[in-house]
C-alpha positions as a LaTeX table, in Angstrom:
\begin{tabular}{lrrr}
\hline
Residue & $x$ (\AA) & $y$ (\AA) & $z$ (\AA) \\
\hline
Unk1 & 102.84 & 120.85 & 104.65 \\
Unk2 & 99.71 & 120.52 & 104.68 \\
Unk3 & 97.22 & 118.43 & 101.75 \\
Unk4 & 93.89 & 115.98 & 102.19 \\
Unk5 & 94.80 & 112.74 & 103.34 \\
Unk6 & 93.01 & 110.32 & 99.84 \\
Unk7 & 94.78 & 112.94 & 97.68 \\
Unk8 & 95.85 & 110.14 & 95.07 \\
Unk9 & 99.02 & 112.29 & 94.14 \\
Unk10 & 100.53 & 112.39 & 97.64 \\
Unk11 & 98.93 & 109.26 & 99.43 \\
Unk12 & 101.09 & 105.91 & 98.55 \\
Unk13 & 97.89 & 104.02 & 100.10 \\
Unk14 & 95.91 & 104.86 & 97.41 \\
Unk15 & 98.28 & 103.32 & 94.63 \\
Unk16 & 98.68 & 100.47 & 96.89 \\
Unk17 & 94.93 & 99.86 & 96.75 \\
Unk18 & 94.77 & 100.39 & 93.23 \\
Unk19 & 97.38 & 97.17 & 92.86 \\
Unk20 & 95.66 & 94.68 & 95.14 \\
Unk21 & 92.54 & 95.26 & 93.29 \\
Unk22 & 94.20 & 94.81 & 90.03 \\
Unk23 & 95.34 & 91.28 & 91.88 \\
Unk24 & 92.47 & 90.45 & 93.53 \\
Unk25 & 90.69 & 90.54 & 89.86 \\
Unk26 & 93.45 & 88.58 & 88.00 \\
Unk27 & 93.62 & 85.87 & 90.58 \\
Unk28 & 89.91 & 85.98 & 90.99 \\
Unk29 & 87.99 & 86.67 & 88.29 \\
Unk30 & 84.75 & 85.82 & 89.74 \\
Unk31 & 85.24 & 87.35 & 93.06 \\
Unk32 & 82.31 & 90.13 & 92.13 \\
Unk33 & 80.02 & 87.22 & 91.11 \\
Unk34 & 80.09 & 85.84 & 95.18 \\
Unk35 & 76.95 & 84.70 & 96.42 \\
Unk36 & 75.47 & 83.85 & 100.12 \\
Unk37 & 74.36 & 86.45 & 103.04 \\
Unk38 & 76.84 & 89.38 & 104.12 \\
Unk39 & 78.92 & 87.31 & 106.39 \\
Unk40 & 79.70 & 84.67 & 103.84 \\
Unk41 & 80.89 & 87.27 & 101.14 \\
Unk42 & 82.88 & 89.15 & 103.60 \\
Unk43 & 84.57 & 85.98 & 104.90 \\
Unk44 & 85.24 & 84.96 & 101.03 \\
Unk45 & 86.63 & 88.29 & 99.78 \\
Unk46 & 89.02 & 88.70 & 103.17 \\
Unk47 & 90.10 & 85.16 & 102.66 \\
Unk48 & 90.66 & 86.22 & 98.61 \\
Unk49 & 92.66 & 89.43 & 100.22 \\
Unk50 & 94.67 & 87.69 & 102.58 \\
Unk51 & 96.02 & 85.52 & 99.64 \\
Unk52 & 96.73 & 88.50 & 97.59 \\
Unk53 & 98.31 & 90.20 & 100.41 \\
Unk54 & 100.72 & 87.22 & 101.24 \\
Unk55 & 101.49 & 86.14 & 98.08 \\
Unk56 & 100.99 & 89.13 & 94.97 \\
Unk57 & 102.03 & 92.39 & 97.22 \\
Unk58 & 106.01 & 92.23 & 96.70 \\
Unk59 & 107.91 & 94.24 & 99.10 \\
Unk60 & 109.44 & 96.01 & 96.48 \\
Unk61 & 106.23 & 97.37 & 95.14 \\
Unk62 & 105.91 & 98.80 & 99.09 \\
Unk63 & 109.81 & 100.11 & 99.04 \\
Unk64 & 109.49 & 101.69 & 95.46 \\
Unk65 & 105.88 & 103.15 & 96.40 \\
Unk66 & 107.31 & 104.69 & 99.52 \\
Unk67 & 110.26 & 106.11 & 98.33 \\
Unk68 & 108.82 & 107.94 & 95.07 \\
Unk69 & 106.85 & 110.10 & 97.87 \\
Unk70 & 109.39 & 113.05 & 98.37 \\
Unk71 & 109.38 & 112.91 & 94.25 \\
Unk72 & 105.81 & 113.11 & 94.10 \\
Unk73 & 105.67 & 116.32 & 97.18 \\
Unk74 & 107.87 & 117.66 & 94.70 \\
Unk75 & 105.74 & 117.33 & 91.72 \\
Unk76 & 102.64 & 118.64 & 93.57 \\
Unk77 & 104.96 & 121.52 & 94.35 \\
Unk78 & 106.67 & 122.54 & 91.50 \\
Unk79 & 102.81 & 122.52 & 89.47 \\
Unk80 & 101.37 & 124.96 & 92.35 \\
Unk81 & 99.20 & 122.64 & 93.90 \\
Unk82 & 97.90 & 121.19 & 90.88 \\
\hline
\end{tabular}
């Protein structure tokens, strides 16, 4: 089977994306509002991710996520592509 690799209804990635930024936000609401040169912001927002990615990513979010892909390759199926 073929489909585009950021399709959001086959791609678990992009759901997993969609959650740490939900975290990153909650945990830091100012994170957008980060001042300094390009190196200082990109230091501050991967520290910021590595917290969220230690501490607010369960692995049970990961285990549901990948398991509900053969459900969604069915969905995508059963509507034709659509």
């Amino acid at each position: 089977m073929e489909w585009l690799p950021n399709s959001p209804d086959l791609n678990p990635i992009q759901l997993c994306w969609k959650r740490v930024k939900e975290k990153l936000y909650h945990r830091f609401p100012n994170i957008h509002k980060t001042k300094g040169c390009a190196d200082t912001i990109t230091r501050h927002l991967a520290e910021a991710l590595n917290v969220i990615l230690a501490q607010d990513i369960e692995g049970e979010f990961l285990e549901k996520l990948w398991e509900s892909v053969p459900r969604r390759v069915a969905a995508v199926f059963d509507a034709k592509g659509w």
